[in-house]
C-alpha positions as CSV (number, residue, x, y, z in Angstrom):
1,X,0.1,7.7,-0.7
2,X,0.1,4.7,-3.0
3,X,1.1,6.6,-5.9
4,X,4.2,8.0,-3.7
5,X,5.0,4.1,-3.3
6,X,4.4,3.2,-7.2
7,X,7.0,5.8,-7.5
8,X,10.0,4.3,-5.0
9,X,9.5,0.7,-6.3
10,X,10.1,2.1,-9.7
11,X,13.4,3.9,-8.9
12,X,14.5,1.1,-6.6
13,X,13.6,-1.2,-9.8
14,X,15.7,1.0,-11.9
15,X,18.5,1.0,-9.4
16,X,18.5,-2.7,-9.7
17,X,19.3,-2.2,-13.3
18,X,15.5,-3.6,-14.6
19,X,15.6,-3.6,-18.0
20,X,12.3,-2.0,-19.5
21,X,10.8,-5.3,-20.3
22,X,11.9,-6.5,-16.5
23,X,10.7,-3.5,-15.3
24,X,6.9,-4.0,-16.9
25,X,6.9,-8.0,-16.2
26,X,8.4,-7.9,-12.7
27,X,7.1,-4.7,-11.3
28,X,4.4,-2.6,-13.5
29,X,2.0,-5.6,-14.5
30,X,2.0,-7.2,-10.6
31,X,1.7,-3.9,-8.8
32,X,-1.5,-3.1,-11.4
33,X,-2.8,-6.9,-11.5
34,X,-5.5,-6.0,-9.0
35,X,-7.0,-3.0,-11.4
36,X,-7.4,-5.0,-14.2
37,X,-8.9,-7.8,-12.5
38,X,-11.4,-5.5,-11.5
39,X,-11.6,-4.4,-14.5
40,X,-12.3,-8.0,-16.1
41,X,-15.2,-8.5,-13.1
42,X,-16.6,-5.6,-14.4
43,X,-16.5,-6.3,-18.1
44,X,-18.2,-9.8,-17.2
45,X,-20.5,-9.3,-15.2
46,X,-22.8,-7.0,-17.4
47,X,-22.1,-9.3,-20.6
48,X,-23.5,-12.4,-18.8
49,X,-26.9,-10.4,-18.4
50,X,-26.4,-9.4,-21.7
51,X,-28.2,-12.8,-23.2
52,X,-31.8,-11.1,-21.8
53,X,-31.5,-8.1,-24.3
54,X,-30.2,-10.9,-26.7
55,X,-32.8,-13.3,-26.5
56,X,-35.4,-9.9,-27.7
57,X,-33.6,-9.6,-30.9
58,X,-33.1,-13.3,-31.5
59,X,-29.9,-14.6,-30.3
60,X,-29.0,-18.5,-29.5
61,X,-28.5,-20.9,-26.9
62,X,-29.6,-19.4,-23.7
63,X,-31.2,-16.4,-25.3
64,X,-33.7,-18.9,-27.0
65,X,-34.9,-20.4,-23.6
66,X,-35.1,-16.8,-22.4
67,X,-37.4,-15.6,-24.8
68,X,-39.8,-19.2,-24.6
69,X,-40.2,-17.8,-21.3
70,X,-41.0,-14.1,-21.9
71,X,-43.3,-14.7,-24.9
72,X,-45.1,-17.8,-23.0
73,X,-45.3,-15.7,-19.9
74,X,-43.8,-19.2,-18.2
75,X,-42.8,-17.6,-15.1
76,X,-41.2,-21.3,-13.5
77,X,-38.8,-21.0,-16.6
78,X,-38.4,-17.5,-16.5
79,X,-37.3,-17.5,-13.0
80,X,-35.2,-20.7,-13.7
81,X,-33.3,-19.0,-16.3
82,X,-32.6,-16.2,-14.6
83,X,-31.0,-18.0,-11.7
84,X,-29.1,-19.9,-14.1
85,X,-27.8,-16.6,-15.8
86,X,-27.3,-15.2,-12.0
87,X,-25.4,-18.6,-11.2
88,X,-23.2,-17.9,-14.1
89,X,-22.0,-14.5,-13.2
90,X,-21.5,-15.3,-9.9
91,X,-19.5,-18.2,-10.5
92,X,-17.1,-16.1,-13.0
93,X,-17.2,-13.5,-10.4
94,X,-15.7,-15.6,-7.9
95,X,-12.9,-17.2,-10.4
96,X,-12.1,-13.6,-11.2
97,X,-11.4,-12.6,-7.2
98,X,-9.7,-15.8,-6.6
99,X,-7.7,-15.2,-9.7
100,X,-6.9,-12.0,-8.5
101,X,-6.2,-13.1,-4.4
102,X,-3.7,-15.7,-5.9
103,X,-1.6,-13.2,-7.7
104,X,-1.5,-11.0,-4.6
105,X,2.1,-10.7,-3.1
């Protein structure tokens, strides 16, 4: 079904006489703005809880006050971190959807 739509509003862009880079700026890239905001939320999401594997290899900034807390066994700051991390995520996660609602026709 949608696909059958993608297909009309491409001819009736055509018919309009959209010139290829009209066509892709106009049409294409609004109509498939929704995927690849998905796509961004997905790519994201998982690299934010990324900085646990990095603190076990050594990384920086918040990888260092992640691994304090798993070698120290410090439980408070483990948990604080990690609500922190969470925080982050969510807060990009909900730039990302309002990103995406505001493109929306």
């Amino acid at each position: 079904m949608f696909e059958h739509l993608l297909h009309k509003v491409h001819r009736a862009a055509l018919a309009l006489s959209f010139r290829p880079g009209q066509l892709m700026r106009k049409v294409e890239l609004p109509l498939a703005l929704p995927s690849i905001m998905t796509g961004v939320n997905q790519a994201v999401m998982p690299s934010l809880f990324v900085v646990a594997i990095a603190a076990i290899i050594g990384a920086g900034e918040l990888g260092f006050i992640v691994a304090g807390a798993l070698v120290q066994s410090d439980v408070g700051r483990g948990v604080f971190v990690g609500l922190g991390t969470a925080s982050i995520a969510t807060m990009a996660d909900r730039l990302v959807q309002k990103a995406n609602q505001a493109n929306m026709p």
